[in-house]
C-alpha positions in Angstrom: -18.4 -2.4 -9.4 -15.4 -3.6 -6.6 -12.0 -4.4 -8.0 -9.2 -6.4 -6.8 -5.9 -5.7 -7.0 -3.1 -7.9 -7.1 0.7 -7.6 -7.2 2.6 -9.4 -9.5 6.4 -8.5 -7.9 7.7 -8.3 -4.6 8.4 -4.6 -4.9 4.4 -4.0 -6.1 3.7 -6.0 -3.0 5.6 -3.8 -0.5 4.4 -0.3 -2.2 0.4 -1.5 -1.8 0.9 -2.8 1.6 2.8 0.5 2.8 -0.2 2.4 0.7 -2.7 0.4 3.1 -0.6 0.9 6.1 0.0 4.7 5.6 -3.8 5.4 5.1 -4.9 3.8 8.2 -2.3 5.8 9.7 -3.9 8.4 8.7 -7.4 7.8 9.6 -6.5 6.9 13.1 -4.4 10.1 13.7 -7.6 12.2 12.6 -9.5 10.9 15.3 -9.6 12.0 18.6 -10.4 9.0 20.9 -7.6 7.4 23.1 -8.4 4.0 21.3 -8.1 5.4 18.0 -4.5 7.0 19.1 -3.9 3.7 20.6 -4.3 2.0 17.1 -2.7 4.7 15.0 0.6 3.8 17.2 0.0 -0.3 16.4 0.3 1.1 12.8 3.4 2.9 13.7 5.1 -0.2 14.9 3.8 -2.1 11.7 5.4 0.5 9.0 8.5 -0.1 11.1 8.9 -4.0 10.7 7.1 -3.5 7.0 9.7 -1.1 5.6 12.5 -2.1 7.7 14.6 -4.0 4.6 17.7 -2.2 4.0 17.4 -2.0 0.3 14.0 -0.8 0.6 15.2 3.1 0.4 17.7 2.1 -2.7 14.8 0.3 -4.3 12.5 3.6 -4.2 15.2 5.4 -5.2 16.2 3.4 -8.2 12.7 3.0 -9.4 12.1 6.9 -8.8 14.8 8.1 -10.8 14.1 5.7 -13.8 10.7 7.1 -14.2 12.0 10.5 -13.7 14.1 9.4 -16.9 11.3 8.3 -18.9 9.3 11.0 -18.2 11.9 13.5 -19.6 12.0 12.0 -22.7 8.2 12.7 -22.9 9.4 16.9 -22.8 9.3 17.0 -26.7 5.7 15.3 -27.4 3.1 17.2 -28.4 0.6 14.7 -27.3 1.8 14.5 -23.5 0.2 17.6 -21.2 3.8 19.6 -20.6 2.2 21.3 -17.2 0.9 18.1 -15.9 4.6 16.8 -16.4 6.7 19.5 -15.2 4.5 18.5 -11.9 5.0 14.9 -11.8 8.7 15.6 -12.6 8.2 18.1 -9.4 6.9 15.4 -7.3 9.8 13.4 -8.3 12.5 15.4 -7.3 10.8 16.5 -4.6 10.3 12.4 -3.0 13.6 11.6 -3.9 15.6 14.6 -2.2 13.7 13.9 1.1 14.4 10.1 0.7 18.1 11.2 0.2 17.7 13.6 3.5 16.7 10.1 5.7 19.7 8.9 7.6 19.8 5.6 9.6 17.6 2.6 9.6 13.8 3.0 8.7 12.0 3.6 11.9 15.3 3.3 14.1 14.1 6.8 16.1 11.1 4.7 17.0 13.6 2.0 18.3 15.7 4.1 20.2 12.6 5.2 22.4 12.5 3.2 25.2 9.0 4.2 25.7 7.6 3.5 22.4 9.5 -0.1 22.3 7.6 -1.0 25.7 4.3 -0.2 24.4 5.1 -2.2 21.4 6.3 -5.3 23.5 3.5 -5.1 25.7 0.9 -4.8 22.6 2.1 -8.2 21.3 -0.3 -9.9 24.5 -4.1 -9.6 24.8 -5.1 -7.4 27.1 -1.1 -6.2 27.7 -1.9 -2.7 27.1 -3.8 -2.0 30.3 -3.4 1.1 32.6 -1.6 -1.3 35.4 0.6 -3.1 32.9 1.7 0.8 31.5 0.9 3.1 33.6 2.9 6.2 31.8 0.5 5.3 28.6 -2.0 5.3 30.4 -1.7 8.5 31.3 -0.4 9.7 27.8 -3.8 8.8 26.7 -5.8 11.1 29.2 -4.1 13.8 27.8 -6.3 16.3 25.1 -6.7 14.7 21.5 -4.6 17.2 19.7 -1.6 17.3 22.2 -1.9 13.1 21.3 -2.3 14.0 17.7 0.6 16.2 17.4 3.0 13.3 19.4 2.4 10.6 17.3 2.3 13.5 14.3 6.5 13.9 15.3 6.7 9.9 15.7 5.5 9.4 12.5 7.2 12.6 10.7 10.3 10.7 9.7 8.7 8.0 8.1 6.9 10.2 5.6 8.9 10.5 2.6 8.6 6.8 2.3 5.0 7.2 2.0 5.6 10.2 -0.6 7.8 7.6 -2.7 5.5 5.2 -2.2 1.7 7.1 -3.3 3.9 8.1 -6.5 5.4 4.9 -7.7 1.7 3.5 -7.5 0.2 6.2 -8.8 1.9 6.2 -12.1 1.5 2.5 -12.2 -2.4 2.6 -11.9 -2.2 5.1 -14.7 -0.4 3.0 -17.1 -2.8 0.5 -17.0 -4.6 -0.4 -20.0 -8.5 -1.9 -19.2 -10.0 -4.7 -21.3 -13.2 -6.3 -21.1 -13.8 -10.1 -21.0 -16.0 -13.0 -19.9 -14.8 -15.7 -17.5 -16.9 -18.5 -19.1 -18.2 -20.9 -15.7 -16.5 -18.7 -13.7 -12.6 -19.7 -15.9 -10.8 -17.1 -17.1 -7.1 -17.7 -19.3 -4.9 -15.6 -21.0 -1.4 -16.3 -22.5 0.8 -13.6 -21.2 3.4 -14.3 -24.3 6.4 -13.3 -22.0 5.0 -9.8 -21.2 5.5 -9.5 -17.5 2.7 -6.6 -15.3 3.9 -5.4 -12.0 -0.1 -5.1 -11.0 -3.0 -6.8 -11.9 -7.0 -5.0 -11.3 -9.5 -6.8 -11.6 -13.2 -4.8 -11.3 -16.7 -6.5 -12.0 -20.6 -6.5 -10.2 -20.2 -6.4 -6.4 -23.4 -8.0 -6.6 -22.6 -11.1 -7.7 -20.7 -12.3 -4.4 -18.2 -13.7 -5.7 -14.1 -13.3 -5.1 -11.4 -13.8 -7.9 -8.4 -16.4 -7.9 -5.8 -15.1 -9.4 -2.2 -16.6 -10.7 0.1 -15.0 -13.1 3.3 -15.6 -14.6 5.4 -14.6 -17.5 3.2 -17.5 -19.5 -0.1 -17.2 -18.7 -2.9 -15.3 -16.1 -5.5 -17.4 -14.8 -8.3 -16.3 -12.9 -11.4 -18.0 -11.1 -14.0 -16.7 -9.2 -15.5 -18.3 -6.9 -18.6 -17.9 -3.9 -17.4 -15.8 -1.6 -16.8 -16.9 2.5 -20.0 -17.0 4.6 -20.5 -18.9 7.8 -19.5 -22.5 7.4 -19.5 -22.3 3.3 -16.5 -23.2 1.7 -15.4 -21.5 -1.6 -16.3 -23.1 -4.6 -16.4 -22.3 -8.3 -19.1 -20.5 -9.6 -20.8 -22.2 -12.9 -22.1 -19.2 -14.0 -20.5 -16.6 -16.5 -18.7 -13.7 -14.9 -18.2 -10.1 -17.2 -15.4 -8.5 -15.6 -12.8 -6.1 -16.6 -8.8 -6.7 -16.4 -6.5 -3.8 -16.2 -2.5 -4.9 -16.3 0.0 -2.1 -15.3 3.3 -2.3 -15.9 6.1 0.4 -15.7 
């Protein structure tokens, strides 16, 4: 099976692409080659124009406490795990008091480094990056792996609680998703969304088949089409065959 994910709101749109830009961080800061240091920094300067809104801290805030809310009205219900709780409630307090603790712009330590700013500059040109164009980074990368590792570690320290906020917001959307099974008959899938609005949308079926979902959603409706997917000169185009898939919507 591969699934798609799709946003419905702005706010679900930020949270997955900080998700996508916080893992890569951290695959790239595992590694040890210069090159993979090199591109662990690239993501640095990305989370930094990403997550630079100003609201952006008030939004995760906001959304934090009212699902700490909800979540202690759940105390009293037999059916909800009370352990499991008390440690998402944990988490909760736990993201928001360190989101609290950040002072300042997002990123603005990584601005006020002269050092840092010219290796971002220079890594907006092909080929800009080059030991005679920055000499001092070039010889910051012939230094040992971990001493690289443990910079970019103190960069990219600030930033965390964002990512924190971030992994639990999503994670207790994906959980409150609710998966149905359907068929998209010729490749044409619609559903009347009756005013409901999702904040997320998954849709999972046969990696197989080669094909990539279309998706549009509103308050009205959710349409989907899957079509070929991308290869060599090909252009997309609409399957005719009949496409079993399975839709999960997730909403707060």
């Amino acid at each position: 099976m591969i699934s798609f994910e799709f946003p419905v709101t702005e706010r679900t749109r930020i949270l997955l692409r900080l998700e996508h830009l916080y893992a890569r961080l951290g695959y790239f800061i595992g590694k040890d080659h210069p090159y993979d240091h090199h591109a662990a920094l690239l993501v640095l300067f990305e989370l930094m124009e990403t997550a630079s809104r100003a609201d952006l801290k008030a939004d995760l805030l906001q959304e934090l406490e009212r699902q700490k809310q909800m979540l202690e009205a759940l105390r009293e219900n037999p059916q909800v795990a009370e352990e499991t709780l008390e440690g998402v409630l944990e988490d909760i307090e736990h993201a928001s008091s360190r989101l609290l603790a950040l002072t300042g712009k997002f990123g603005q330590h990584l601005r006020e480094n002269e050092w840092l700013m010219a290796i971002k500059q220079r890594a907006g040109i092909p080929g800009g990056t080059c030991q005679f164009d920055l000499p001092s980074y070039h010889q910051w990368q012939q230094k040992s792996a971990e001493v690289r590792r443990q910079d970019i570690k103190r960069w990219a320290s600030p930033l965390m609680p964002t990512a924190e906020a971030a992994g639990i917001l999503l994670t207790l959307l994906r959980d409150s998703g609710k998966t149905h099974h359907y068929v998209a008959r010729r490749g044409v899938f619609q559903q009347m969304s009756g005013g409901k609005v999702v904040q997320l949308i998954r849709v999972a079926y046969d990696g197989g088949l080669e094909l990539l979902p279309e998706l549009s959603a509103n308050k009205y409706a959710l349409n989907i089409r899957f079509v070929s997917a991308v290869t060599g000169e090909s252009r997309p185009r609409q399957t005719e065959q009949d496409v079993e898939f399975h839709l999960t919507n997730c909403k707060f």
